[in-house]
N, CA, C and O atoms as a GROMACS GRO file, in nm:
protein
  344
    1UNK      N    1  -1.058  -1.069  -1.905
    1UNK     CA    2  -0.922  -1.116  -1.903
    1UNK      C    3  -0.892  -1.184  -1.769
    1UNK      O    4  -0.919  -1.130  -1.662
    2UNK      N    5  -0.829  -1.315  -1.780
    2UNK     CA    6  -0.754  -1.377  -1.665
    2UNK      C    7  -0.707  -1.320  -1.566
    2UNK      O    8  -0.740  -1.328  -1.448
    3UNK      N    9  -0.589  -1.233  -1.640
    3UNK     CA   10  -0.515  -1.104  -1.582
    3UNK      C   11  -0.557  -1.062  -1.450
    3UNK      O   12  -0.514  -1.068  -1.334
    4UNK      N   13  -0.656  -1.018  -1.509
    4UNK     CA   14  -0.688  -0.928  -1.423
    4UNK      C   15  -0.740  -0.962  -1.317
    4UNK      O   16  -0.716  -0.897  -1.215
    5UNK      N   17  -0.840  -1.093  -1.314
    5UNK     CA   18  -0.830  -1.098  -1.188
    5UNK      C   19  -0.724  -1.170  -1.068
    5UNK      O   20  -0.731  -1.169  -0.945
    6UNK      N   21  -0.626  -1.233  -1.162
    6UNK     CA   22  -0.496  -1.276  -1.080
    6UNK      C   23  -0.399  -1.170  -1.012
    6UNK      O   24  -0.320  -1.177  -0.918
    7UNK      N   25  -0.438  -1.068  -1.101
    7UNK     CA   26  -0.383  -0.969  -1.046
    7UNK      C   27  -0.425  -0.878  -0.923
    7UNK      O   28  -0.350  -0.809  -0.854
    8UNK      N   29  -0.586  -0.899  -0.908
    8UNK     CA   30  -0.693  -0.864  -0.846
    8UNK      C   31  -0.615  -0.907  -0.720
    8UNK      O   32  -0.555  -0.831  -0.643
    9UNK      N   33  -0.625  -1.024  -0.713
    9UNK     CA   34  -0.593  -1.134  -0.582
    9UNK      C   35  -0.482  -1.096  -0.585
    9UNK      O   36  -0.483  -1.036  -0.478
   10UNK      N   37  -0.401  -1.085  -0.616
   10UNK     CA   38  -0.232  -1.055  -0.552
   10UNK      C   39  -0.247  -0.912  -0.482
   10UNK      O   40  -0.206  -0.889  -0.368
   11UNK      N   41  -0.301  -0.832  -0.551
   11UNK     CA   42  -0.338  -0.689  -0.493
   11UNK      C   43  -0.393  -0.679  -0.369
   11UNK      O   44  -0.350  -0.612  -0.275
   12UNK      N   45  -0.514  -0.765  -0.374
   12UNK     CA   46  -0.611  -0.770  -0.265
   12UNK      C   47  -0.531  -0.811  -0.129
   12UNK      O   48  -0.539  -0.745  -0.025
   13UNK      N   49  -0.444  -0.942  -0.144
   13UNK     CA   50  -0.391  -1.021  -0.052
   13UNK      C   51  -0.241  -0.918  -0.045
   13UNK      O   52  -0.155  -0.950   0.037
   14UNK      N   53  -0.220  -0.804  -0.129
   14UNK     CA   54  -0.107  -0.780  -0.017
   14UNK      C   55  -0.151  -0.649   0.029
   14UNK      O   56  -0.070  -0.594   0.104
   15UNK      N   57  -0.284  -0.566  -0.001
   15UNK     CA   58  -0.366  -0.441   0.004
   15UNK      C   59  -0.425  -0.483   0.165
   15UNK      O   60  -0.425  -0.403   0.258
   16UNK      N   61  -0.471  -0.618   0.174
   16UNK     CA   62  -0.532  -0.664   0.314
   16UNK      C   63  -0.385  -0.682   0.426
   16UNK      O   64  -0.400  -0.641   0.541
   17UNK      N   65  -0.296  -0.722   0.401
   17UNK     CA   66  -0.172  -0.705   0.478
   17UNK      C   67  -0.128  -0.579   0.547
   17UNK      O   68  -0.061  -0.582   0.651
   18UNK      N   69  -0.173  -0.458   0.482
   18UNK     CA   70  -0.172  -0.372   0.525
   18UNK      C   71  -0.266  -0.258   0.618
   18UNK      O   72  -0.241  -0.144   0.657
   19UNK      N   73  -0.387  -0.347   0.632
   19UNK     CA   74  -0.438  -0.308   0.681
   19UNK      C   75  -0.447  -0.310   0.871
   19UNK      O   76  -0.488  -0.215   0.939
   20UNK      N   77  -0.386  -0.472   0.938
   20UNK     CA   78  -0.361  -0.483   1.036
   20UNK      C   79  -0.178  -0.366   1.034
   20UNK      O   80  -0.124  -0.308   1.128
   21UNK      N   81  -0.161  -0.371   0.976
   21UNK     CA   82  -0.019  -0.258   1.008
   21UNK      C   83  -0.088  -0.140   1.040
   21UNK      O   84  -0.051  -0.090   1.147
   22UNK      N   85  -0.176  -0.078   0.980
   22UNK     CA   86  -0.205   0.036   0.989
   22UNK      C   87  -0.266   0.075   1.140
   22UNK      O   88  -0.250   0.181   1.201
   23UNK      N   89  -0.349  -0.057   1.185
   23UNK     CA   90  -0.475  -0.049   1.308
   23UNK      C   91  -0.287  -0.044   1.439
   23UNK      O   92  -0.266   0.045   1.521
   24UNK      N   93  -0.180  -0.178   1.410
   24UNK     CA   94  -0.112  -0.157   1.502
   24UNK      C   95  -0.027  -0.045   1.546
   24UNK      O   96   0.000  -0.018   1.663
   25UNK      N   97   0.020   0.027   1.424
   25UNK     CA   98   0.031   0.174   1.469
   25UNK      C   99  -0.031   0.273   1.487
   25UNK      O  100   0.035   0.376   1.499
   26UNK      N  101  -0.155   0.280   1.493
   26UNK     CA  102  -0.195   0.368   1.535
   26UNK      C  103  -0.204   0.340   1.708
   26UNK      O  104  -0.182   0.424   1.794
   27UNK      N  105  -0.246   0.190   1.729
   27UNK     CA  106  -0.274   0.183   1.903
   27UNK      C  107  -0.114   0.202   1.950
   27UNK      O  108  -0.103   0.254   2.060
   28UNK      N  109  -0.024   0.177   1.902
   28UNK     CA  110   0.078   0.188   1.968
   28UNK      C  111   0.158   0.340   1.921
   28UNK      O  112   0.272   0.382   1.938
   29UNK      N  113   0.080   0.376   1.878
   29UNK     CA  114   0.118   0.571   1.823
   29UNK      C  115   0.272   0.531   1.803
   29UNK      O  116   0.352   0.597   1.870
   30UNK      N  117   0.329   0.423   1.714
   30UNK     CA  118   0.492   0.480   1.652
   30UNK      C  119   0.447   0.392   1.564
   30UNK      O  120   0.364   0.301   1.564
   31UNK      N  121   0.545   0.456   1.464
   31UNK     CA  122   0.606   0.337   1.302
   31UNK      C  123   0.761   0.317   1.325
   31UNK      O  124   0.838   0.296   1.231
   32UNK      N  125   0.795   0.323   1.434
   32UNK     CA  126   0.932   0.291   1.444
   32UNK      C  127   1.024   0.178   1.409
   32UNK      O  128   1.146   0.179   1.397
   33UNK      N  129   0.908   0.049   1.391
   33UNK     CA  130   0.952  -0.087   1.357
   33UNK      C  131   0.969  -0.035   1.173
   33UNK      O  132   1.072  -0.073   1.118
   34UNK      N  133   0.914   0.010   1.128
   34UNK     CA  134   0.934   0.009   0.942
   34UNK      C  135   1.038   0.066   0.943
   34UNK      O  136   1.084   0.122   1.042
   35UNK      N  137   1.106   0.060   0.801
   35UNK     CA  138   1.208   0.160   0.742
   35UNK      C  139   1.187   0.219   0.662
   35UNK      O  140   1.081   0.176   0.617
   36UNK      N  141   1.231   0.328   0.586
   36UNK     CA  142   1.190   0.418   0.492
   36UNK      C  143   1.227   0.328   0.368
   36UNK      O  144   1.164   0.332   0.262
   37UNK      N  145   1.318   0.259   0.388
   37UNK     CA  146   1.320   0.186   0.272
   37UNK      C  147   1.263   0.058   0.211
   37UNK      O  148   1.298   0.000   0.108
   38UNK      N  149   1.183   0.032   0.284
   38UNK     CA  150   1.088  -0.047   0.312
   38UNK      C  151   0.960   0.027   0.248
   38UNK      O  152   0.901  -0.038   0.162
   39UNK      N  153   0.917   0.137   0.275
   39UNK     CA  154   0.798   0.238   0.266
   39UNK      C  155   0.814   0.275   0.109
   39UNK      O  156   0.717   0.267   0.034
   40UNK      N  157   0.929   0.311   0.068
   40UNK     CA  158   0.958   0.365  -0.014
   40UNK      C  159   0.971   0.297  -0.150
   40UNK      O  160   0.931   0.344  -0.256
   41UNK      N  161   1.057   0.133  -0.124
   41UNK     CA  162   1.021   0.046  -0.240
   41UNK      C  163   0.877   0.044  -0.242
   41UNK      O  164   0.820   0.113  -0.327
   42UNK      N  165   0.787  -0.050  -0.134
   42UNK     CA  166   0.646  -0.079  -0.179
   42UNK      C  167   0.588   0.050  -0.263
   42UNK      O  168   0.550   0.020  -0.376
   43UNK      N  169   0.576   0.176  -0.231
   43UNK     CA  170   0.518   0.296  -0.254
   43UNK      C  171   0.570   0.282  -0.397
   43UNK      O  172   0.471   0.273  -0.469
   44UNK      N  173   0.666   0.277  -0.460
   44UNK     CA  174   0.715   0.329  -0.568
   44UNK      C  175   0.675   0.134  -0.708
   44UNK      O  176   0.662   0.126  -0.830
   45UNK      N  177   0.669   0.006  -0.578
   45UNK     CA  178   0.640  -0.079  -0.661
   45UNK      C  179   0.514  -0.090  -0.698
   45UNK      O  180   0.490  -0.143  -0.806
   46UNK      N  181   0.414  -0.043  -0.620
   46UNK     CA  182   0.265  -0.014  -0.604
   46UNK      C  183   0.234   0.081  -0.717
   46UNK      O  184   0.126   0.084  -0.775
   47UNK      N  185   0.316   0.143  -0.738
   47UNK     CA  186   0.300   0.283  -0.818
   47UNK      C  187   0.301   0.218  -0.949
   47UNK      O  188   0.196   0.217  -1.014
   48UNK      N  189   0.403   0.167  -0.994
   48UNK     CA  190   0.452   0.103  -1.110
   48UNK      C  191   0.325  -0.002  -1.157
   48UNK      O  192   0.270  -0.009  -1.267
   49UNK      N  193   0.298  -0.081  -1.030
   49UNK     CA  194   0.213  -0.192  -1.071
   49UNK      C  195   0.066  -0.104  -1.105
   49UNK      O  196   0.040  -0.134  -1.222
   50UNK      N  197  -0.013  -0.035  -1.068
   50UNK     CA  198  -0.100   0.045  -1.082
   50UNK      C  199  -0.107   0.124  -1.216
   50UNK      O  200  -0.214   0.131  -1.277
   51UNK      N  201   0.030   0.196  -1.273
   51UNK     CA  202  -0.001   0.277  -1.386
   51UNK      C  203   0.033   0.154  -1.489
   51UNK      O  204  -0.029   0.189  -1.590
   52UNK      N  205   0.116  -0.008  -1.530
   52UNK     CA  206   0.121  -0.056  -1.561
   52UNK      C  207  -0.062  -0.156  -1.579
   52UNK      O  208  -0.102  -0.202  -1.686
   53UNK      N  209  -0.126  -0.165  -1.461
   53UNK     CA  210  -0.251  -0.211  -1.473
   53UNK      C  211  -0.315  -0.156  -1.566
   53UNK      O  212  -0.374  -0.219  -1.654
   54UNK      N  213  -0.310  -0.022  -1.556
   54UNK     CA  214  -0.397   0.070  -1.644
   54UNK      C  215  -0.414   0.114  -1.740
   54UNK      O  216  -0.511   0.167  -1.793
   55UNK      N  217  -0.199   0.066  -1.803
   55UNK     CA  218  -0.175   0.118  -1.937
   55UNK      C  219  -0.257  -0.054  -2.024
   55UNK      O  220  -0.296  -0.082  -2.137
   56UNK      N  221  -0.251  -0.103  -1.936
   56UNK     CA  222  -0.306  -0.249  -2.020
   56UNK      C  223  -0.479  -0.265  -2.008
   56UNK      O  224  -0.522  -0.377  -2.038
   57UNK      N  225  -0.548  -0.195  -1.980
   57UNK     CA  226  -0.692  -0.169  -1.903
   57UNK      C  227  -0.732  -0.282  -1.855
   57UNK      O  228  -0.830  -0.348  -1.889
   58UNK      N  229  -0.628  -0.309  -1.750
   58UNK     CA  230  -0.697  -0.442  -1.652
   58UNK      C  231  -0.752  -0.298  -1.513
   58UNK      O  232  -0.679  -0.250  -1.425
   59UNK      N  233  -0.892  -0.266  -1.541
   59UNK     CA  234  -0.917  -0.168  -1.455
   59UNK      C  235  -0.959  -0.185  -1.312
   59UNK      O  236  -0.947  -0.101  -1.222
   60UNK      N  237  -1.019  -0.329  -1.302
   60UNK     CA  238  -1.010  -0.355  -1.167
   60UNK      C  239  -0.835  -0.356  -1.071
   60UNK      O  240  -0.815  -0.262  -0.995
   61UNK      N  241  -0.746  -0.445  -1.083
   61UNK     CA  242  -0.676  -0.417  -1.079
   61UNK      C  243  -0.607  -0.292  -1.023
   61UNK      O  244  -0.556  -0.273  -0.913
   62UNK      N  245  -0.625  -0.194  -1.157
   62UNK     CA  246  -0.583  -0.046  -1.083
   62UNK      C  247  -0.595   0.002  -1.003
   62UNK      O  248  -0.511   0.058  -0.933
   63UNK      N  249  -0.767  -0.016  -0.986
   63UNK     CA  250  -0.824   0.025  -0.905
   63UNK      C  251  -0.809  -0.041  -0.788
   63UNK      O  252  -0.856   0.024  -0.695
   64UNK      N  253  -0.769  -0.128  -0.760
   64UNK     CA  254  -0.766  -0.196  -0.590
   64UNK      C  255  -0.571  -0.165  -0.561
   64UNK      O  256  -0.525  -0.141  -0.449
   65UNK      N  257  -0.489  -0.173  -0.682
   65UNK     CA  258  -0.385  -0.135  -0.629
   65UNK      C  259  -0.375   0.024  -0.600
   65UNK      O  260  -0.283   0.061  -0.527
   66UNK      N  261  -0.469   0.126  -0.657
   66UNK     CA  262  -0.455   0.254  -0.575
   66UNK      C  263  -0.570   0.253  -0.504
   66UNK      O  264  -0.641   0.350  -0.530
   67UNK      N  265  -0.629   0.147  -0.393
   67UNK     CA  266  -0.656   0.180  -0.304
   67UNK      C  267  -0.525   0.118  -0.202
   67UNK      O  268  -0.540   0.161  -0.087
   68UNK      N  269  -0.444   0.059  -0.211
   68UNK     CA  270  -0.326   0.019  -0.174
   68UNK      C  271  -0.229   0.117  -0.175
   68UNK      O  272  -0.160   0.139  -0.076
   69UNK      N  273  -0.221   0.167  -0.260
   69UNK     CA  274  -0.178   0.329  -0.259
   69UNK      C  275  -0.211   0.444  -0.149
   69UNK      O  276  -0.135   0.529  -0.103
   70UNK      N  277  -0.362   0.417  -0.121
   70UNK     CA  278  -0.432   0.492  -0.028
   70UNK      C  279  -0.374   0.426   0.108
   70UNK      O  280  -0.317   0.496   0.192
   71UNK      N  281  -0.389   0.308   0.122
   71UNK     CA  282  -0.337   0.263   0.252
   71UNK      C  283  -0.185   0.257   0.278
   71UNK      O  284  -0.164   0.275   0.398
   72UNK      N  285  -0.094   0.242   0.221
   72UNK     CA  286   0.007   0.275   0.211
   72UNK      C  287   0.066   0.393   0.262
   72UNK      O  288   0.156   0.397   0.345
   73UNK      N  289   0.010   0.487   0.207
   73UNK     CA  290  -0.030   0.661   0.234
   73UNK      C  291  -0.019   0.695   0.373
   73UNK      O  292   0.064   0.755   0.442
   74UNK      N  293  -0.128   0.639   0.393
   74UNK     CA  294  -0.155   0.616   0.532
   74UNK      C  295  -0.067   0.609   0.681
   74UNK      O  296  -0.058   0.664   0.791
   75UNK      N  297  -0.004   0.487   0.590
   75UNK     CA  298   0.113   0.409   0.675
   75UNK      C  299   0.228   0.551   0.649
   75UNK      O  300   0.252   0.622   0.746
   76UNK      N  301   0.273   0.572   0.554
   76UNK     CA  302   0.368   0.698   0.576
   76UNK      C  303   0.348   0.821   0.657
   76UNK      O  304   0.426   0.886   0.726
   77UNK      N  305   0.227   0.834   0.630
   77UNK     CA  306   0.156   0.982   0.740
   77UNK      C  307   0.178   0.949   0.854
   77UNK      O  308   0.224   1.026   0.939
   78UNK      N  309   0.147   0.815   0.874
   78UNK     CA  310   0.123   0.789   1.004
   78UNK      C  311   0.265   0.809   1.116
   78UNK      O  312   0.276   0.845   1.233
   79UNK      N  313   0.379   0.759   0.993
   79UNK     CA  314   0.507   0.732   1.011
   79UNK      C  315   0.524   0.848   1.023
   79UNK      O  316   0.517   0.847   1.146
   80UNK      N  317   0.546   0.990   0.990
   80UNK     CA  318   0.585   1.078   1.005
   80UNK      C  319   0.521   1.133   1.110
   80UNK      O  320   0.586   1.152   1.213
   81UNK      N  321   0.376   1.171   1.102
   81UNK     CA  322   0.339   1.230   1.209
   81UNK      C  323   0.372   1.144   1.378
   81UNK      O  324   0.383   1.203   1.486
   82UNK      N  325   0.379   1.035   1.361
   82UNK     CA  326   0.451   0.981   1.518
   82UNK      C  327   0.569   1.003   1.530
   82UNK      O  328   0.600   1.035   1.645
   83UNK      N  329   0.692   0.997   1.421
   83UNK     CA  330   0.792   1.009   1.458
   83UNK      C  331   0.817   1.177   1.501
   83UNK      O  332   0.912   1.209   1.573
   84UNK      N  333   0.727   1.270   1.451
   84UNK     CA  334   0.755   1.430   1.519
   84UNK      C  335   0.682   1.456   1.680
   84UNK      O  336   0.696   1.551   1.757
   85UNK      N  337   0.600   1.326   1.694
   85UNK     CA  338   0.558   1.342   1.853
   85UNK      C  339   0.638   1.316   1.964
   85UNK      O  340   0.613   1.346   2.080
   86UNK      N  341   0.769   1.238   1.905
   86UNK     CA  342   0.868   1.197   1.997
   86UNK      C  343   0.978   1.310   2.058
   86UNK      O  344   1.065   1.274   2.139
   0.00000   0.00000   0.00000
């Protein structure tokens, strides 16, 4: 299916966006620049787009948007555990 890999690439290209976020908070130990509501749409649109991938078995797809999930994750842990070091 087409789908899927258009979907692949949208995943990929906003799954790779998140990866320089993740490297800059950690060197600068805060997430103080994000908002929870910010964290909280992507997390919950990521979510949607992922069990929607899957109910249609575009399985690549799924699979790269919950590793986006995983990095995402990340970014919230990260967010919490800096904001209790302050």
């Amino acid at each position: 299916m087409w789908q899927d890999y258009a979907f692949t690439t949208c995943a990929l290209l906003f799954g790779y966006a998140l990866i320089p976020q993740m490297v800059k908070i950690y060197k600068k130990k805060s997430a103080n620049q994000l908002s929870w509501q910010l964290l909280v749409c992507q997390f919950l649109a990521i979510s949607l787009a992922t069990i929607t991938c899957k109910t249609l078995d575009l399985n690549l797809s799924s699979f790269i948007n919950g590793l986006q999930l995983i990095c995402l994750s990340i970014i919230i842990g990260q967010k919490i555990y800096y904001a209790r070091m302050l």
